[in-house]
C-alpha positions in Angstrom: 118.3 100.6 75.1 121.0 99.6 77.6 119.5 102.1 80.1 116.2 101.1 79.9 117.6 97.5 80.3 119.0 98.1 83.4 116.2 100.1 84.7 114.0 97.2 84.1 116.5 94.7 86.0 116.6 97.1 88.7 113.1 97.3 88.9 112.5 93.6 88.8 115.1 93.0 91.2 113.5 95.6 93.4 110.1 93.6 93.4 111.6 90.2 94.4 113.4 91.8 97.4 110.0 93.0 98.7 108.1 90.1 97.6 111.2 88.1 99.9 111.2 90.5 103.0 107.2 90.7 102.4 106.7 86.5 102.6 109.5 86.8 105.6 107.8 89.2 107.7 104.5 87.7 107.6 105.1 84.6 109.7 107.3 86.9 112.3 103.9 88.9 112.8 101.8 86.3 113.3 104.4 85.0 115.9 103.8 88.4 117.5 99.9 87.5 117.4 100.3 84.4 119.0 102.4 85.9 121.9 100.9 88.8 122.6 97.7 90.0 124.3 95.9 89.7 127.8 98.2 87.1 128.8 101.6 87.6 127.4 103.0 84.3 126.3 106.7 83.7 125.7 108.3 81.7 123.0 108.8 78.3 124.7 104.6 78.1 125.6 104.3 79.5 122.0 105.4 76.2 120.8 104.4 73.7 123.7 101.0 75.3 123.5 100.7 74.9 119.3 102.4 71.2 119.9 99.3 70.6 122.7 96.3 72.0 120.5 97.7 70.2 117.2 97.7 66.8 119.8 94.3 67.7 121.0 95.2 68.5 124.5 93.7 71.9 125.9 94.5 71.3 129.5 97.3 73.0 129.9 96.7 77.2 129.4 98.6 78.0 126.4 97.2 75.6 124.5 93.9 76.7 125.3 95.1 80.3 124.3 97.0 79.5 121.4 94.7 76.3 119.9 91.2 78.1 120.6 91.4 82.0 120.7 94.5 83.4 119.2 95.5 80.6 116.4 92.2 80.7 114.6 92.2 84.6 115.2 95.7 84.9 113.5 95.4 83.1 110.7 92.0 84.5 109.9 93.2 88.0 110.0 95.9 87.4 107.7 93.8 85.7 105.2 91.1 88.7 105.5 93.6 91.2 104.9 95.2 89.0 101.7 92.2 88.9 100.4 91.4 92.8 100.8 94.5 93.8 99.1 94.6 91.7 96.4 91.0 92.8 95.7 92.0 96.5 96.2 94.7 96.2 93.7 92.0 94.3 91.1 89.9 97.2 91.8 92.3 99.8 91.1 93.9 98.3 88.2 90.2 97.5 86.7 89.3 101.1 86.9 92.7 102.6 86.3 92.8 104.6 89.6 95.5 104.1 92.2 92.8 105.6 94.6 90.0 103.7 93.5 88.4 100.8 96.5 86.3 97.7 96.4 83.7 99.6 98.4 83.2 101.4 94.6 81.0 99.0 93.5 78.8 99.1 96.5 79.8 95.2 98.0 80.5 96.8 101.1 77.8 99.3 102.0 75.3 96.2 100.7 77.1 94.0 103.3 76.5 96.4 105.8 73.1 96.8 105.4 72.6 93.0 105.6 74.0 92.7 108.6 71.8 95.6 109.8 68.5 93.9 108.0 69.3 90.2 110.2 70.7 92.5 113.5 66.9 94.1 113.3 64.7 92.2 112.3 66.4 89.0 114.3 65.9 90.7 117.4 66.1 88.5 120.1 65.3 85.6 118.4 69.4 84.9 117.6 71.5 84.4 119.8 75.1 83.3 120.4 76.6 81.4 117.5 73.7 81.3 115.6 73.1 85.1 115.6 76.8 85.4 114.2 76.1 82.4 111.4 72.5 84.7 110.2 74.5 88.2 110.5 77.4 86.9 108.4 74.8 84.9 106.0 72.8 88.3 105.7 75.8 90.4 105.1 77.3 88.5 101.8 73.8 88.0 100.8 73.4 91.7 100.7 76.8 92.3 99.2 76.2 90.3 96.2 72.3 91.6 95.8 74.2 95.6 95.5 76.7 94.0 93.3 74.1 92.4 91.0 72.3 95.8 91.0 75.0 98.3 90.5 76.3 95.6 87.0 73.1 95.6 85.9 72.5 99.2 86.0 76.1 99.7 84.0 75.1 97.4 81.5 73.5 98.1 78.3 73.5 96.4 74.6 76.6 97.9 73.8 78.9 96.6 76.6 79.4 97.5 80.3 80.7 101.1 81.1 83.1 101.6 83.6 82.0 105.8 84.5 78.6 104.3 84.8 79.6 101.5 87.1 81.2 104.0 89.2 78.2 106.2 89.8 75.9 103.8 90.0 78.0 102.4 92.9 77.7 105.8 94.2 74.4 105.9 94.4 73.9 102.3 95.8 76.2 103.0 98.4 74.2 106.4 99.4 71.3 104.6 99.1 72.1 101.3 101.3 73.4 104.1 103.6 70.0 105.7 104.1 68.5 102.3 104.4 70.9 101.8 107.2 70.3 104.8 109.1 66.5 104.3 108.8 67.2 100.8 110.5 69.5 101.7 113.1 66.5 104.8 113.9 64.0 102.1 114.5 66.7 99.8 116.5 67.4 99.4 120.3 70.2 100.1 121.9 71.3 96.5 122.2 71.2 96.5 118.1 72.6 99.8 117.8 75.3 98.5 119.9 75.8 95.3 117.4 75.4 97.4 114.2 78.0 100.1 115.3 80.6 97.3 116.4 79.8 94.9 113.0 80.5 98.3 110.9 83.9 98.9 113.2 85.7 95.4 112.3 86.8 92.9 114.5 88.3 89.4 114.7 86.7 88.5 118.0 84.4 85.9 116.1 86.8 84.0 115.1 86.6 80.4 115.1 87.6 77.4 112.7 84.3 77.1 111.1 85.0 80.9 109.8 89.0 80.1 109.2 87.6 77.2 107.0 85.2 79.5 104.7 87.7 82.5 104.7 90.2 79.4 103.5 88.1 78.3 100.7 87.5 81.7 99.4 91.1 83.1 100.0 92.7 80.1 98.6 90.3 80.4 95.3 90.6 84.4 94.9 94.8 84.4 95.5 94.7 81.7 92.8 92.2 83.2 90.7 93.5 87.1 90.6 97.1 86.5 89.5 95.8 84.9 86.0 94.1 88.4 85.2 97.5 89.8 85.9 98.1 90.1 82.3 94.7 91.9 81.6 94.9 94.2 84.4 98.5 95.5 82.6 96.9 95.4 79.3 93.8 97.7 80.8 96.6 100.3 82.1 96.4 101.2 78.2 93.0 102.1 78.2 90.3 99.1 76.8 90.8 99.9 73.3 94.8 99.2 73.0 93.5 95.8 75.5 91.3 95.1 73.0 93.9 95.6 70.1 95.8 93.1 71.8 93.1 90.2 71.9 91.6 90.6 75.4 87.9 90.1 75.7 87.6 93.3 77.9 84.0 92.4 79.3 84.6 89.1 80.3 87.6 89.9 81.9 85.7 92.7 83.6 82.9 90.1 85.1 85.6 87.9 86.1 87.2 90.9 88.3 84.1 92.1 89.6 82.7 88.9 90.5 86.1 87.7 92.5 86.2 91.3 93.8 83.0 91.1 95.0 82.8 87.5 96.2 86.5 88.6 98.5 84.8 91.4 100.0 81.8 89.8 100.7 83.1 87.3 102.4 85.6 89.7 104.5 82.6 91.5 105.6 80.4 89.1 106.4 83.1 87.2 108.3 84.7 89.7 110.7 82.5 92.9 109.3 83.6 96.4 107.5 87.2 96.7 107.8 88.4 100.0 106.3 91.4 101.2 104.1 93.4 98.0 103.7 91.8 97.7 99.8 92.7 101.2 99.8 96.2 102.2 100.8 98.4 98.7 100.8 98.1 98.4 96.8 98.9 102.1 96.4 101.8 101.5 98.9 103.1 98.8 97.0 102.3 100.4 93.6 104.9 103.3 94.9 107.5 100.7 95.6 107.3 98.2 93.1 105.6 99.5 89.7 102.6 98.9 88.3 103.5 95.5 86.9 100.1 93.5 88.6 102.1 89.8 88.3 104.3 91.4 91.2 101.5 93.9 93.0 99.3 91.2 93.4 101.1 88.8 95.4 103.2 91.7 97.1 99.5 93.5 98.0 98.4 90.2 99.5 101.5 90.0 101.1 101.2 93.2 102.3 97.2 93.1 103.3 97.6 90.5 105.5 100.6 91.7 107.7 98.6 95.2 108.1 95.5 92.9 109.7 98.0 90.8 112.0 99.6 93.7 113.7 96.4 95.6 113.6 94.4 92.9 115.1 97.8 92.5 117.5 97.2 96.3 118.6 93.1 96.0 118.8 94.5 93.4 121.5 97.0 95.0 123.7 96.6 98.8 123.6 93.8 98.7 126.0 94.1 95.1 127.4 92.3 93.3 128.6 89.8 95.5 126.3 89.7 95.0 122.8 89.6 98.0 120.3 88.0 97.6 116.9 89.9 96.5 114.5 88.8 98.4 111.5 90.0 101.7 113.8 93.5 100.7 113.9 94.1 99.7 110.3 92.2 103.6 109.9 94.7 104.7 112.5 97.7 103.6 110.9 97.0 103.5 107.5 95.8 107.3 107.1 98.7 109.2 108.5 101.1 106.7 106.1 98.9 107.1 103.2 99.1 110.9 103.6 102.8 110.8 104.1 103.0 108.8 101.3 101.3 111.3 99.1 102.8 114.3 100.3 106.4 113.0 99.3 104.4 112.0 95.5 103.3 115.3 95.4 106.9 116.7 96.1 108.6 115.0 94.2 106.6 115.5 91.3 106.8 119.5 91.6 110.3 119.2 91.8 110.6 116.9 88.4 
């Protein structure tokens, strides 16, 4: 008993010391995002140029850098990549799989083909702000139409089956896919153009009309998540021991889904299909910290959203003044880590 005491202190003791350097580094990358890009900018007009925009003057430079472009750009990449670990961790608690994604449940391939549906069919009709506004509008609205679809399909009389909610995810996300491909045949090279670059990720649409909705949602789905933290550790059990223990399993279930689904449509509809943060920050964390969800939630947040800063950081400055994708850097860095990551798993458990 004494060991397994101390074991647990350790452990605990282990989570608060990442959740601490976790909630330290954050604000040191986003210092990095504010200084760096085109135009490097040094500390002393990082602060003269965040003391002009907060005062409402943009004449000087670094206030219209900082106030305008890289502020709003920062501070929505960090809430888009809070919001896509939390919701990877959800996901992978809900279906018990450390390598499970939002994307199961089809929010993001629906989102996708949105986005394709308004790119197409808009034509030339949108343009400039309001093209982004009816592409972003289009892509949640698709994302929650495949969500509807693929619950409905994995619901029957006798309760909502988790196997079945995977496969039919599947097969909504093969068949948005083909949907997609069919558009992007019948497209011009302009929208072919747009499509490719919306599926790649970026933060170059950012403004404070976007920060405000990613606010809204981020601030509702970091507060919503952590109160299922207790059902998530319940369903590591399997659902009947959860149910044993009082939870209404289906409910809880919705709830997940629906906050899963509403994070990722939102994060693809705002700065478009960002891969592998849902995926390999939770399981990251989940190697460092235990499966205990009232620490990986907050630590994946944590985590998510300084992977998008220096991403979005890098998109910036590796071929300045040109701007990479974002969603092939986070693909860039967060496969050969993942790997790594697994490889030392997989050794470790051969040797025990």
């Amino acid at each position: 008993m004494w060991i397994i005491n101390q074991a647990g202190h350790r452990r605990r003791a282990r989570a608060r010391l990442l959740l601490a350097a976790l909630a330290a580094a954050l604000p040191l990358c986003m210092l990095l995002g504010l200084a760096c890009g085109a135009v490097s900018l040094g500390p002393a007009e990082i602060v003269a140029g965040l003391q002009a925009s907060f005062a409402g003057d943009a004449a000087e430079q670094s206030a219209l850098i900082i106030g305008q472009i890289r502020l709003p750009r920062v501070l929505l990449a960090a809430l888009m990549g809070a919001i896509l670990g939390m919701s990877g961790a959800a996901t992978q608690g809900l279906f018990r799989n450390p390598l499970a994604d939002p994307s199961l449940i089809g929010v993001t391939a629906g989102a996708s083909l949105g986005a394709a549906l308004v790119i197409v069919l808009g034509g030339g009709l949108l343009q400039g702000y309001s093209a982004l506004s009816a592409v972003s509008v289009g892509a949640f609205a698709g994302g929650a139409l495949a969500v509807v679809f693929v619950y409905r399909l994995a619901t029957s009389s006798s309760g909502t089956s988790v196997a079945t909610m995977l496969l039919a995810g599947i097969a909504i996300t093969a068949l948005a896919g083909a949907l997609g491909s069919l558009l992007e045949f019948r497209a011009d090279n302009d929208m072919l153009r747009r499509i490719s670059l919306w599926k790649m990720g970026g933060m170059d649409g950012a403004n404070y009309p976007r920060l405000l909705v990613a606010s809204l949602v981020g601030a509702a789905l970091l507060l919503a998540l952590p109160r299922h933290a207790g059902t998530l550790n319940a369903l590591l059990l399997g659902e009947s021991e959860a149910r044993h223990l009082g939870i209404d399993v289906d409910r809880a279930r919705i709830a997940l889904i629906t906050w899963v689904a509403v994070g990722v449509g939102t994060s693809v509809a705002l700065v478009g299909t960002i891969a592998f943060v849902g995926l390999v920050v939770p399981h990251i964390v989940r190697m460092l910290v235990g499966p205990d969800h009232r620490v990986l939630l907050p630590a994946s947040a944590l985590a998510g959203a300084i992977l998008l800063v220096v991403a979005d950081t890098l998109a910036r400055i590796v071929l300045a003044p040109t701007e990479l994708p974002v969603g092939i850097i986070t693909a860039i860095i967060g496969v050969p880590f993942f790997i790594s990551l697994l490889r030392q798993r997989h050794h470790y458990g051969m040797q025990s």
